[in-house]
N, C-alpha and C positions, 0 to 999 in steps of 0.2 A: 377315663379314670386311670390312675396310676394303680397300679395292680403287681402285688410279688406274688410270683408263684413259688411254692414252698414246697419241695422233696426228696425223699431219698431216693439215691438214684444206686439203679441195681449194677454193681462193679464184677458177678458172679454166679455163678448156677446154685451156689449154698444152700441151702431150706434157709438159711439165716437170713438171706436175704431175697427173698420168695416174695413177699410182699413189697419189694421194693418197685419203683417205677424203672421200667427200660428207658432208652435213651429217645429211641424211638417213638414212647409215650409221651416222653417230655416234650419234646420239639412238633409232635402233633397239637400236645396241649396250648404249646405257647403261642403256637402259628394260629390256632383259631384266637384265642387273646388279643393277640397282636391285629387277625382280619377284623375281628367288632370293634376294633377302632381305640385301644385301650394302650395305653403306654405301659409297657411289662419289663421286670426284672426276674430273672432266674435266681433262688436260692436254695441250694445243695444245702441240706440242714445235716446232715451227717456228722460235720465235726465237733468242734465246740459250742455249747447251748452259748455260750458268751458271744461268739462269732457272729452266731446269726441273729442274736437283741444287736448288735451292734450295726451292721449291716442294715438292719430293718429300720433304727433307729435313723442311720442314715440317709435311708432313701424315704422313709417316711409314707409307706404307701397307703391309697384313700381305704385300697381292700386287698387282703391278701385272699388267693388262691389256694386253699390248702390240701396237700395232697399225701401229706407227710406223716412214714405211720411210725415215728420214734423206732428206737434202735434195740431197747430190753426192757423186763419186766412186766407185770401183771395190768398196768397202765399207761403202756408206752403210747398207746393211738391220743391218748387224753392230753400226752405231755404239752404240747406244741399249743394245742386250743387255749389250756389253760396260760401258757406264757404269755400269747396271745393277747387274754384277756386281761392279763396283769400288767403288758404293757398298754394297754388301748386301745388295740388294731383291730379293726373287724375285720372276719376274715368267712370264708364259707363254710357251710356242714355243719354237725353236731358238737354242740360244747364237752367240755372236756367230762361231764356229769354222765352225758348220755352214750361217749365215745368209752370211759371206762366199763359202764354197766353193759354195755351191748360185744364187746370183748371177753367179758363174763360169762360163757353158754349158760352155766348151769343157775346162776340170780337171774341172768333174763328167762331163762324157763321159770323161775319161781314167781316173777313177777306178772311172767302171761297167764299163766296158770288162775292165777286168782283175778282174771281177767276172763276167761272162762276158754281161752285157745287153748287150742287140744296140739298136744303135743307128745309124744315117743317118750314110756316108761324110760326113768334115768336115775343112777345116783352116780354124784361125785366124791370122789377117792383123791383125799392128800396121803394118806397111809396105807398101803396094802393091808392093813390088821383092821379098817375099816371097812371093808370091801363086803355087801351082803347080799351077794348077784341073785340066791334063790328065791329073789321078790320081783328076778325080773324073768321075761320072758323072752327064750334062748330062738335064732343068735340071737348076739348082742355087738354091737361095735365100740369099740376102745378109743378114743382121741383125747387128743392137748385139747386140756378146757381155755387155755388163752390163745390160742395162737387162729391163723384164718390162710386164706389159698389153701386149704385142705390139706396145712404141713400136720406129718405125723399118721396121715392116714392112706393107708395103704388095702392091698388084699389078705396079708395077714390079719387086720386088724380087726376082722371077724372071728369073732368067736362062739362055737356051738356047747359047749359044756362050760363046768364048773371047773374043770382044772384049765381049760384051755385058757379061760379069762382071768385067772389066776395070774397065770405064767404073763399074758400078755399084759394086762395089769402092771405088774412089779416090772415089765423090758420100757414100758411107756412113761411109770415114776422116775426108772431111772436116768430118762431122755427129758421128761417134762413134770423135773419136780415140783413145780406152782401145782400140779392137778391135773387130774384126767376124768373125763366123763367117760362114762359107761353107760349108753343109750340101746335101747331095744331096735334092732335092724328092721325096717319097716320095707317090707318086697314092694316096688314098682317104680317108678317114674320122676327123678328130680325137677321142679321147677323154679326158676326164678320168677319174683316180681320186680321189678326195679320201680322207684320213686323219684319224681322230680317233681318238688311241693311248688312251683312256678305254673306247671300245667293246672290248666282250668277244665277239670273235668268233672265226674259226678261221686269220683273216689279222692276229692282233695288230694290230685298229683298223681296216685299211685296208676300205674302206667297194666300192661295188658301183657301177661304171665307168657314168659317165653320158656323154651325146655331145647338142655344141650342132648343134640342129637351125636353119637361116636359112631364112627368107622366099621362095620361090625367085624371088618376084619380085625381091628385092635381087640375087642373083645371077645373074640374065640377064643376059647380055652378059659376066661377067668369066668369065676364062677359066683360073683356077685355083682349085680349093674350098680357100682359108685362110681361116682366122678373123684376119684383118689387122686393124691398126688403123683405121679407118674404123669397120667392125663393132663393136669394142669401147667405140666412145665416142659417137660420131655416130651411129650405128645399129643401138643397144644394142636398142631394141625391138623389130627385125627378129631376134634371137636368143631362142631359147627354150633349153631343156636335157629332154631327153629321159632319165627316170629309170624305169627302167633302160634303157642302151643299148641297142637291138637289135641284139644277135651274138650269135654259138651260145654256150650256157651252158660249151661247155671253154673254147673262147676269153675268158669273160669270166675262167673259173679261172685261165688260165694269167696275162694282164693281174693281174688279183690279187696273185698268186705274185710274178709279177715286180716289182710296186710293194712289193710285202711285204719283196723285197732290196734293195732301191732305199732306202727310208725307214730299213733297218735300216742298212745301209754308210754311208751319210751321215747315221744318228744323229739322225733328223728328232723333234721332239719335240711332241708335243702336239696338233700338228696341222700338216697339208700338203697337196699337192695337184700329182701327177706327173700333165702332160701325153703322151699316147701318141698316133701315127699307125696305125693300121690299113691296113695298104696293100690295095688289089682284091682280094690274093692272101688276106688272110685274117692275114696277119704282123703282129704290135706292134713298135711301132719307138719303143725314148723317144726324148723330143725336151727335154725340162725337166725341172724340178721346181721349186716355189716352197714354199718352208720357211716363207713368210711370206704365204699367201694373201689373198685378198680375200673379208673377209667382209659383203658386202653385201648386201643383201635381194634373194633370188633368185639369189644364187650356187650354181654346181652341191654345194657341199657340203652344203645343206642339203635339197635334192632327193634327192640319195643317202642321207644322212641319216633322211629319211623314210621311206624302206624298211625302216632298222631300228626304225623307231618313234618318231626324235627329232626334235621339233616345232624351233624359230627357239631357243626358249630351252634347247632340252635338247642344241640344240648347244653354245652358250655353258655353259651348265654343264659340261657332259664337259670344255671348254677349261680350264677353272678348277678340276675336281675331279684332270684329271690331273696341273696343277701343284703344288697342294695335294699331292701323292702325295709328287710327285717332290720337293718339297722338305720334307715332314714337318711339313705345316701343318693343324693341327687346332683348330676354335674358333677360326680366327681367333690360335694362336698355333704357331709351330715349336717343335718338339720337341725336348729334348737341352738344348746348350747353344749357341746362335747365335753368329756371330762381333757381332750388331749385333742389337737388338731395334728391332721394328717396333708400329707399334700405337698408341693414344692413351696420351697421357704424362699428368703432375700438374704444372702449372705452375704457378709461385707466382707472383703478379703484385706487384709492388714499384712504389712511388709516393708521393706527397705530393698533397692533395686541395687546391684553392686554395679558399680559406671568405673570404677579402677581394677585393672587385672593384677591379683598377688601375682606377687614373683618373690625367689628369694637366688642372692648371690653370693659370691664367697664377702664381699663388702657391705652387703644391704640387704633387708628386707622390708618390702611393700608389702602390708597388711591391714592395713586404715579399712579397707571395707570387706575383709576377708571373711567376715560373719555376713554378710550382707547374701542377698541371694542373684543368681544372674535370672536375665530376661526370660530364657526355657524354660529356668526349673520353675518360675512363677506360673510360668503357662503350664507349664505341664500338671502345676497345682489347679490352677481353673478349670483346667479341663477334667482334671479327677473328679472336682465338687459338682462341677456341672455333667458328669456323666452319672449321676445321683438324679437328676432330674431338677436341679436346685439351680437359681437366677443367683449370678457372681455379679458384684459389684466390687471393684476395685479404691479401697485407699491405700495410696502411699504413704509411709510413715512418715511426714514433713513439718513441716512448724504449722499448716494449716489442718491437719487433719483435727484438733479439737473440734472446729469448726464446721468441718465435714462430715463428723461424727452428728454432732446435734441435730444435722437439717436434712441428714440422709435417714428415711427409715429402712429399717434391717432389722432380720428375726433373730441371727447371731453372728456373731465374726467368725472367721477361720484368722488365729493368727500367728504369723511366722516374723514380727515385725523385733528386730533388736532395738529398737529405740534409738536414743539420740547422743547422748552421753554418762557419764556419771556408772558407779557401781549400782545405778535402780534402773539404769537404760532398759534393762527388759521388761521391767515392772509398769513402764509410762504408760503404756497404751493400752494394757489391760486394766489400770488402775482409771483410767477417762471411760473406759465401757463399762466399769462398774459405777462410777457414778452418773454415768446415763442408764444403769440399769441396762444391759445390754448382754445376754449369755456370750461367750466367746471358748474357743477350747483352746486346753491348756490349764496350767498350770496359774494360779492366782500369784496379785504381785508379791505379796509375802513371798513365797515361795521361790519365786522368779528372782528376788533379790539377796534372796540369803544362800541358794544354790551358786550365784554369780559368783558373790564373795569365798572363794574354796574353804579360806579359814574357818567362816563362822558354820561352813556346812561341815566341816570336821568336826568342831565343836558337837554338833549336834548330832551328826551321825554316832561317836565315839559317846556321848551320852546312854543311847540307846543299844549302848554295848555292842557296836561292831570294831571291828579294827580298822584303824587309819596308821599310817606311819606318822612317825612323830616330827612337829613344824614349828617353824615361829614366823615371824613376819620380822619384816627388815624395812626400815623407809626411807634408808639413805646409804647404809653398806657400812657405815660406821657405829652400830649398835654390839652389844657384846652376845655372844655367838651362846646359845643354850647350852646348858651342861648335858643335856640327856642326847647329844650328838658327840657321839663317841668317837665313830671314825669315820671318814670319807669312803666312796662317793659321796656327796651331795647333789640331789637339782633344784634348780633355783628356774620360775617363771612366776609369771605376773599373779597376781591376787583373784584379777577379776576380769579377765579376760576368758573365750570361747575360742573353739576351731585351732587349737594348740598354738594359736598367735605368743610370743615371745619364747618358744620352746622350741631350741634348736640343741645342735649338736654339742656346743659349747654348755649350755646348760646344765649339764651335768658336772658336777665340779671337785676336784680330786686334791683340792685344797684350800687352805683359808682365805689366800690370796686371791686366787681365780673367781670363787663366791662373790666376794667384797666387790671385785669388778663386777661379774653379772650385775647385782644386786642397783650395783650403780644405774648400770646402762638399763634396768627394766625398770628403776624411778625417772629414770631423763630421759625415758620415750614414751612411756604408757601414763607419768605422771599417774602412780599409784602404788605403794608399797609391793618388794617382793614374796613371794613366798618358799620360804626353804622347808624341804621335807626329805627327809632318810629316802634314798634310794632304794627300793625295792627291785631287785637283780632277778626276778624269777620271769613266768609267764603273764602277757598281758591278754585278759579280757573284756567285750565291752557286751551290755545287756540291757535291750529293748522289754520295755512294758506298757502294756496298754491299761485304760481303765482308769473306773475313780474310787473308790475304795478299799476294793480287794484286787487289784490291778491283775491282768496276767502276764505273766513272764513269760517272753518271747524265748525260745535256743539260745545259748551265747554263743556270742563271737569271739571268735580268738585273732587278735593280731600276729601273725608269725613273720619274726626277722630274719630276713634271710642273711646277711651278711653274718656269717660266723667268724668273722678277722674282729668286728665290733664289739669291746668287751664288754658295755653295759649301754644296749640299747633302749632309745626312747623314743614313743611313738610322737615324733615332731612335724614342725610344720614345713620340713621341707619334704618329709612323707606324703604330706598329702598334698603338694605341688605336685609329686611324679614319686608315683609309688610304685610302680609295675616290677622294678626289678629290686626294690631292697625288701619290699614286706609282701606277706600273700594273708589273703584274708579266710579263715574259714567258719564258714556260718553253716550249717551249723558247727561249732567248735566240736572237735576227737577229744572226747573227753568222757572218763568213765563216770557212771552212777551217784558214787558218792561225790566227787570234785563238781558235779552238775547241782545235784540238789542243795550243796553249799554255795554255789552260786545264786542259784533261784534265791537261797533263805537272805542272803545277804544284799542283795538286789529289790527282794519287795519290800524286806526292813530298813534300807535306805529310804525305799520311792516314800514309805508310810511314815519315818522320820521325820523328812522334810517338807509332807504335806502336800507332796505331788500329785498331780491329778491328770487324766487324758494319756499322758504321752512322758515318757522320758527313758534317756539313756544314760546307764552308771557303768564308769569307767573302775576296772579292778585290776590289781596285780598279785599272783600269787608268790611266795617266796619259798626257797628249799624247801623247807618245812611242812608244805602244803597250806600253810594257813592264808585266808583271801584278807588283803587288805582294802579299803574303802578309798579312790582317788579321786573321784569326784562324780558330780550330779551335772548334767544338761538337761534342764526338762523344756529346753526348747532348742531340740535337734533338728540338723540339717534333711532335706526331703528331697533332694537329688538324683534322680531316677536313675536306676544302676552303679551309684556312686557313692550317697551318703552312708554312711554305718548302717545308720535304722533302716537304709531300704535295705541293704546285704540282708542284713539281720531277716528282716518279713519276709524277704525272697528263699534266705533258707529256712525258715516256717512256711514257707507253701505260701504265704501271700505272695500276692500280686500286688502294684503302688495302686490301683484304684483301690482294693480293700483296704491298703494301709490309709490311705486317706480315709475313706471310710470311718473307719473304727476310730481315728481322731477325732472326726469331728461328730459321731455319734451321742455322745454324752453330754455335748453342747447341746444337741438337739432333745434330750432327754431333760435338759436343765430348762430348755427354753419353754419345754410343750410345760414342765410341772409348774413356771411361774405364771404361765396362760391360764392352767386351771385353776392356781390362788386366783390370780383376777377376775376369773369368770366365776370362782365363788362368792369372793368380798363384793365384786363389780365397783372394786373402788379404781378408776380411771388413772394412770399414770401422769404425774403433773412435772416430768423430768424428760420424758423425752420427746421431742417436737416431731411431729408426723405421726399420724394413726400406723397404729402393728396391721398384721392382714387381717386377725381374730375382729379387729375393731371396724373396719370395715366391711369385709368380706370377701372383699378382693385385693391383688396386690397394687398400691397407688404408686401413682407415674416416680420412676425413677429421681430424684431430684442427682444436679450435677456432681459428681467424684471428684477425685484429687488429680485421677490417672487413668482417665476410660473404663470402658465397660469391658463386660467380659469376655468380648468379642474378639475383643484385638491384644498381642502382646505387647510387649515394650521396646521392640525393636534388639538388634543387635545379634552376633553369635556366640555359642558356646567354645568358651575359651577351652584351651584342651588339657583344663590340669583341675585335680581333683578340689582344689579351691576355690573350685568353681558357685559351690556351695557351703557352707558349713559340714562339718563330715561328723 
């Protein structure tokens, strides 16, 4: 099975992050994963919840691994299950239902209670002016009613009178103000039971009651036997686990019994682990349960474990075979018909291979395939998609791909393909996947084609009340010059061209004269109107977003000119032939608070202007004034590993180029699972695309032949050495 393991992982000694997994956890967890023979991805959930829908979305796995206990509030262990479930993944342990309530000390006592478990007099306290401890019986111990690893509870945290719990009381609200229980100290003997509902035995899984044995040198001197925090973090080596507990064998029966109703009324799945108190007298008293235990090397579950014969990995296994059960997953596929298929896809890869090297000279500039991408950065795309776990299949964007399109099956395209000609060249070949019905990522051709045209994407951005400088179009150099152009500079480049093709130095024009010429020479080479727009003389920005609706906005970039001789610089194409010594790029851009957030606002009110989806990058410039003007839209940016804009960009957000890949083509996949499940609800069969999907037959069918090989091999050739190498 493809399998993500999902965690937080512990960066510190904090309490904040006390329940996090160590590193050493992780890399035990995965190594046994990895031994039962499963294909496993690592996912650090800590950052953005959007990062990791996206990621997941990407790799698509049969079952996630889940070990992730959210980062705050009163429901954080639930969050993950539930996204979980609302994306389609099954994944292991208790649902988000049973992870919230069991988080809860004092509703899970209310709910055992009326179960008939016996459990340590208790009330819970959101206000100290509620507190009405004379009902209980002194000591008493104080703890965070949400939190688990025994953060918040210490040796103070006993209290023997009425002021004493008082005081403690009100120091524990104003540490843990969701709530604190006040539970009756019960003298003797902590137990654990640990659960693994895989094991076949005569307690439906629950396993054989283990008790943490301490150092007694640690415990000289204190004066109440808890297993506190101290013990659990700082002086983890001073505990051991004693498997099997020594108490009489009914006693262990009845603890059994009793965890046996416990795990069934709270619905515990897969695995758990109720804490019990053994008082002097011989009594079990719960005190917890954790639906979401800690599986770390030496945890008492796998001591108990070993009684029944299961080694580190045959714990991990049972975890994974009982979810398998529970969700009808066999080989790596569920059974029936899914709301959402999991698994590795067919991805068609769509593109234009650049076979001519830009150059540009004081007499010439070669730029005919400068949008185009070279032979590495293709691969180095392949290899992104297929380190996702996902089968590449390559088309080249040729006058044959309609044809390749039809009689190749493919789950969705990745595509980077600029098309062939014309102002809709970007638009062609997402516009042939949509009427083969074909998810692809990116941005739809609408969009693709009115971004091309810069004019009508002014139009529209300036609709939606952002600022653009002010333009007009010219298609021969002989048109009369707008009045709302006061003074010069002026730049003048092409209409509808990418990769600052026809933007050069001259460009910028400091008279009517000089304009008139441009204007000339960028209809008698591009054959397509110019475009003139007011110079904006301040600093220039460029800003990455991911996503499709509510997009997230990446850090911007700032382009910085070094040439300070240069009096009104432009980020040209002879920049990005050999940029090293006139511009320096900073990702994330020095920029303070307010000038950031005006960038963000102006950047996703573009992306949602113009209808963007997946990916794109908005070119801005600021002017004295501070105000951002609107320069243009790419929503189909270059991918050029340590080169293009948008990788700068994700590298200084902390991605890496496989997540930025990633997160492109996740929404594609998100688009593809939800028209699988219309089909698998109507089951009305597609009569548009030739070849069964994988959903239709169940497996993936024999490749039919490409335009351009398979994803094996690249396209031959090497990386020229200038940043043109790719679209930037």
């Amino acid at each position: 099975m493809r399998i993500a393991l999902t965690h937080n992982l512990r960066l510190s000694d904090s309490e904040e992050e006390a329940e996090f997994d160590t590193q050493e956890t992780v890399n035990a967890l995965a190594a046994a994963i990895e031994r039962l023979g499963h294909r496993l991805e690592r996912f650090e959930v800590s950052g953005p919840a959007s990062r990791t829908v996206a990621r997941l979305e990407a790799y698509s796995p049969d079952l996630i691994f889940n070990t992730a206990e959210g980062r705050r509030g009163r429901f954080r262990e639930a969050f993950y299950p539930a996204l979980f479930d609302e994306l389609g993944f099954p994944y292991t342990g208790s649902d988000a239902y049973a992870l919230a309530l069991t988080l809860d000390k004092q509703l899970t006592k209310l709910v055992l209670t009326k179960q008939g478990i016996r459990t340590p007099g208790w009330q819970y306290v959101e206000k100290l002016s509620e507190l009405t401890a004379e009902n209980l019986r002194f000591p008493v111990i104080v703890k965070p009613n949400f939190e688990g690893s025994s953060k918040g509870i210490t040796q103070d945290s006993i209290a023997e009178t009425l002021d004493e719990v008082r005081t403690k009381v009100a120091a524990a609200l104003e540490k843990y103000p969701a709530g604190v229980l006040v539970e009756e100290y019960i003298t003797g003997r902590d137990l654990t039971v640990p659960f693994l509902a895989a094991v076949d035995n005569d307690y439906d899984g629950v396993l054989t009651p283990v008790e943490y044995v301490v150092d007694p040198a640690v415990t000289a001197g204190r004066k109440y036997a808890i297993y506190d925090y101290e013990l659990k973090t700082k002086k983890e080596n001073a505990v051991s686990v004693r498997a099997p507990a020594q108490i009489p064998t009914r006693t262990a029966e009845d603890v059994r019994k009793m965890a046996q109703k416990i795990f069934q009324a709270l619905d515990t799945r897969d695995l758990g682990r109720i804490d019990f108190r053994l008082s002097d007298a011989g009594v079990p008293y719960f005190l917890e349960i954790n639906a979401l235990p800690s599986l770390e090397p030496g945890a008492g579950i796998y001591s108990s474990a070993e009684l029944d014969g299961l080694h580190f990995d045959g714990v991990i296994n049972s975890i994974i075979q009982s979810a398998a059960k529970r969700y009808k997953i066999k080989d790596g596929k569920r059974q029936g018909k899914p709301a959402r298929k999991t698994g590795p896809l067919r991805v068609g890869f769509t593109y234009n291979v650049k076979r001519v090297k830009p150059m540009a000279t004081s007499e010439s500039v070669e730029d005919s395939e400068a949008e185009y991408d070279s032979p590495n950065t293709l691969q180095a795309i392949r290899e992104a998609i297929a380190s996702w776990g996902h089968e590449v299949i390559d088309l080249e964007a040729t006058a044959e791909l309609p044809t390749v399109l039809s009689s190749t099956p493919l789950d969705i395209v990745f595509n980077i393909a600029e098309g062939f000609k014309g102002r809709n060249r970007e638009s062609q070949v997402p516009a042939m996947l949509e009427l083969l019905d074909i998810p692809y990522t990116g941005s739809d051709p609408a969009t693709l084609s009115i971004a091309l045209d810069k004019a009508l994407a002014k139009k529209i951005v300036r609709q939606a009340g952002i600022l653009t400088p002010n333009f007009q179009l010219m298609a021969t150099g002989k048109e009369r010059l707008n009045k709302e152009f006061t003074s010069f500079p002026l730049i003048v480049k092409p209409v509808a061209e990418g990769s600052s093709k026809g933007v050069v130095t001259k460009s910028v024009c400091y008279s009517e004269a000089e304009l008139r010429e441009v204007v000339r020479e960028i209809a008698s080479k591009y054959q397509q109107p110019a475009l003139i727009e007011e110079y904006i003389g301040g600093r220039e920005f460029t800003v990455g977003l991911l996503g499709e609706r509510r997009p997230r906005v990446l850090p911007p970039m700032e382009i910085v000119f070094l040439d300070k001789e240069e009096k009104n610089p432009v980020y040209s194409f002879q920049h990005k032939l050999d940029w090293t010594d006139r511009i320096r790029y900073d990702a994330p851009a020095k920029i303070e608070p307010a000038l950031l957030e005006k960038l963000r606002t102006a950047a996703r009110s573009s992306f949602m202007a113009l209808g963007c989806r997946d990916v794109a990058r908005i070119d801005f410039r600021m002017d004295d004034k501070g105000r951002i003007y609107f320069i243009e839209c790419n929503p189909l940016p270059g991918l050029t590993p340590g080169w293009s804009d948008l990788v700068l960009i994700a590298q200084g957000a902390g991605m890496d180029y496989r997540g930025l890949i990633g997160e492109i083509m996740a929404p594609a996949i998100r688009r593809y699972k939800e028209r699988e499940a219309r089909r698998a609800a109507t089951e009305t069969p597609s009569v548009l695309r030739k070849g069964p999907s994988l959903d239709e037959q169940g497996a993936a069918p024999a490749a039919a032949p490409s335009s351009s090989g398979s994803s094996s091999g690249g396209s031959g050739g090497g990386e020229p050495p200038t940043r043109m190498e790719a679209k930037a």
